[in-house]
C-alpha positions as CSV (number, residue, x, y, z in Angstrom):
1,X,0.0,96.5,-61.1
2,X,-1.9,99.0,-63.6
3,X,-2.3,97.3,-66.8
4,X,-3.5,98.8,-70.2
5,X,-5.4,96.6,-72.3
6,X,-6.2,96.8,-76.1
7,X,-8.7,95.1,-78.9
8,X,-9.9,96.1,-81.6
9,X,-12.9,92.9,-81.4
10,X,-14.9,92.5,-78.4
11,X,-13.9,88.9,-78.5
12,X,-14.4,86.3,-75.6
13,X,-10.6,85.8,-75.3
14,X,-10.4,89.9,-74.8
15,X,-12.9,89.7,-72.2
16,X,-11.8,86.8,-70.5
17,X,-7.9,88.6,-70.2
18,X,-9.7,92.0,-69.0
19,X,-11.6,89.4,-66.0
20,X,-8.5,87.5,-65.2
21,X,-6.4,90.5,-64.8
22,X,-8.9,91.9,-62.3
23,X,-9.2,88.6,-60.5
24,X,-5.5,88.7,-60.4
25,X,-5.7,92.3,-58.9
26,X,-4.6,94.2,-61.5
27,X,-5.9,97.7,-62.5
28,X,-7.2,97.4,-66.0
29,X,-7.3,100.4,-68.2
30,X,-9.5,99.2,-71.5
31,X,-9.3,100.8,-75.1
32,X,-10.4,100.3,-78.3
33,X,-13.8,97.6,-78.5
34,X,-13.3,97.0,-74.8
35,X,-14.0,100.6,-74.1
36,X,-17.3,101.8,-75.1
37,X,-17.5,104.9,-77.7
38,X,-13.1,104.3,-78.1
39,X,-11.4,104.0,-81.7
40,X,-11.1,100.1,-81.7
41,X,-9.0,100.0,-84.8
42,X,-5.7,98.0,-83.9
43,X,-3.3,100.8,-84.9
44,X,-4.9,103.0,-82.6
45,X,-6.0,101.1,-79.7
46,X,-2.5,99.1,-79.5
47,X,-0.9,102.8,-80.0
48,X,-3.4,103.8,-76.9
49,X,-2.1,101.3,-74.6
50,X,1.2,101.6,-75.2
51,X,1.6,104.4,-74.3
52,X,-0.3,104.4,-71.4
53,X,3.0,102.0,-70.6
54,X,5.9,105.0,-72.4
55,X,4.2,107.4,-70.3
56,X,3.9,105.7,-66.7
57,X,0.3,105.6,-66.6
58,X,0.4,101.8,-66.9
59,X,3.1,99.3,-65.2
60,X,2.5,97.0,-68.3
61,X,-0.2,96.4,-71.5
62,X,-1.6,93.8,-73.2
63,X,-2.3,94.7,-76.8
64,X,-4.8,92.7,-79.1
65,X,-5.9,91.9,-82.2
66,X,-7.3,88.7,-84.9
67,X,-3.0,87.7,-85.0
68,X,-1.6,89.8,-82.3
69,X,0.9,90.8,-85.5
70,X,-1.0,94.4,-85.6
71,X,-1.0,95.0,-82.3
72,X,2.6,94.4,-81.5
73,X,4.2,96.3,-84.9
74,X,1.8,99.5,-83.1
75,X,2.9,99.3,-79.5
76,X,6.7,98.6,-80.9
77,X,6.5,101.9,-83.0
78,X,6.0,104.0,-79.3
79,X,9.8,104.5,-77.7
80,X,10.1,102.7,-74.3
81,X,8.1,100.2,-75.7
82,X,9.1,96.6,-75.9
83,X,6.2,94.3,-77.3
84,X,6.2,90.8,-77.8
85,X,3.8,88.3,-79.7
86,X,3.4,85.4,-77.2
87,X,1.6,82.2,-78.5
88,X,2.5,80.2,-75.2
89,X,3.9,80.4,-71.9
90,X,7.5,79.6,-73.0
91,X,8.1,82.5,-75.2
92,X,6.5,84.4,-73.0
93,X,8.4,83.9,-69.9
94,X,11.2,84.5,-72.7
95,X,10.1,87.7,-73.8
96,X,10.2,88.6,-69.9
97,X,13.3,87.4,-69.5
98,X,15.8,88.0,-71.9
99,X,14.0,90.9,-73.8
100,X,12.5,92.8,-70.7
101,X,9.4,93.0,-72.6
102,X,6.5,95.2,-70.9
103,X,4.1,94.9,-73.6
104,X,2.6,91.5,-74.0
105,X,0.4,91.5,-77.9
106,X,-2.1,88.3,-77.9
107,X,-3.8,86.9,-80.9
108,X,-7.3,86.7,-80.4
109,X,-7.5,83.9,-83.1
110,X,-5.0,81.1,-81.1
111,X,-5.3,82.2,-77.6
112,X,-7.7,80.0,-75.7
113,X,-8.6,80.7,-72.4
114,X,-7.2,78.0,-70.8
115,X,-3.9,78.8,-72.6
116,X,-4.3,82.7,-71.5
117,X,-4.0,81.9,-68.3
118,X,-0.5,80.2,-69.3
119,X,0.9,83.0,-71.1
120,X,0.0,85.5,-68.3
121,X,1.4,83.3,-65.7
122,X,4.4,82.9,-67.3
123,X,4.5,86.5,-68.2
124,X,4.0,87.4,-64.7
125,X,6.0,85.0,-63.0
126,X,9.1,86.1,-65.6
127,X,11.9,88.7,-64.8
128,X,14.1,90.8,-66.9
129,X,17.6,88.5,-67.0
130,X,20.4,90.6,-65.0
131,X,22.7,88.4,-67.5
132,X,25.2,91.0,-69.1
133,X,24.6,90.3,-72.5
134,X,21.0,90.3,-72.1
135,X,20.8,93.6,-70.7
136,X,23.9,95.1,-73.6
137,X,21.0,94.0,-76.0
138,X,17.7,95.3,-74.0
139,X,19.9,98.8,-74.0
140,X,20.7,98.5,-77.4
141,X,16.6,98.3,-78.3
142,X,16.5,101.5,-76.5
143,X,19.1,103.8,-78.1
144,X,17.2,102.4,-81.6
145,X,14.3,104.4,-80.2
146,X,16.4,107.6,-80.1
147,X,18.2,106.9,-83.5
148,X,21.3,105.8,-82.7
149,X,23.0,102.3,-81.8
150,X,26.6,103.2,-80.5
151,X,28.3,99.9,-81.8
């Protein structure tokens, strides 16, 4: 899977998620302080990477930053994006699976790497919900990024 990553430290935990993707064999697309000369701010890293994901370039991204809050209000901002914050494995198989998320935002401040390597399996091992309901709502997410709702 191609997978756009973001940070706007070069922090261990951002390093650590750019080496575990690649052991897992992703295709890793860096920005911001993971990419030497790039603009690491969050707003324009996160921005990067998402849409590396709006665009097809990327499958999926992981976006960074010190709360992962940052990160996750940038990518959301790009249509076709749907970013989660994911603290642990649980709401992120959730975000997988009931919000068809395809933008997964870490916080470099909680995310150990032990309990990296939880979110991303979960987040990996997840799939979007074929539930009706779930998928009325994912669809409803999308017509928000073109301005209209359609009750």
């Amino acid at each position: 899977m191609r997978i756009s990553v973001s940070s706007d430290m070069d922090e261990p935990v951002a390093r650590a998620l750019v080496g575990e993707l690649r052991e897992r064999g992703h295709e890793v697309r860096a920005h911001g302080a993971l990419s030497p000369g790039a603009d690491p701010r969050w707003a324009v890293c996160s921005e990067a990477a998402a849409r590396d994901v709006a665009d097809g370039t990327a499958d999926q991204a992981v976006v960074c930053c010190w709360t992962g809050t940052g990160a996750s209000i940038a990518a959301n901002k790009v249509p076709g994006v749907r970013a989660a914050l994911c603290t642990d494995a649980y709401t992120a198989d959730g975000a997988r699976r009931w919000n068809d998320a395809n933008v997964l935002a870490l916080s470099l401040r909680l995310t150990s790497e032990p309990l990296l390597r939880e979110i991303l399996d979960a987040w990996f091992a997840g799939r979007p919900s074929d539930d009706p309901e779930d998928r009325a709502n994912v669809d409803r997410t999308a017509r928000l990024d073109h301005g209209r709702t359609g009750t």
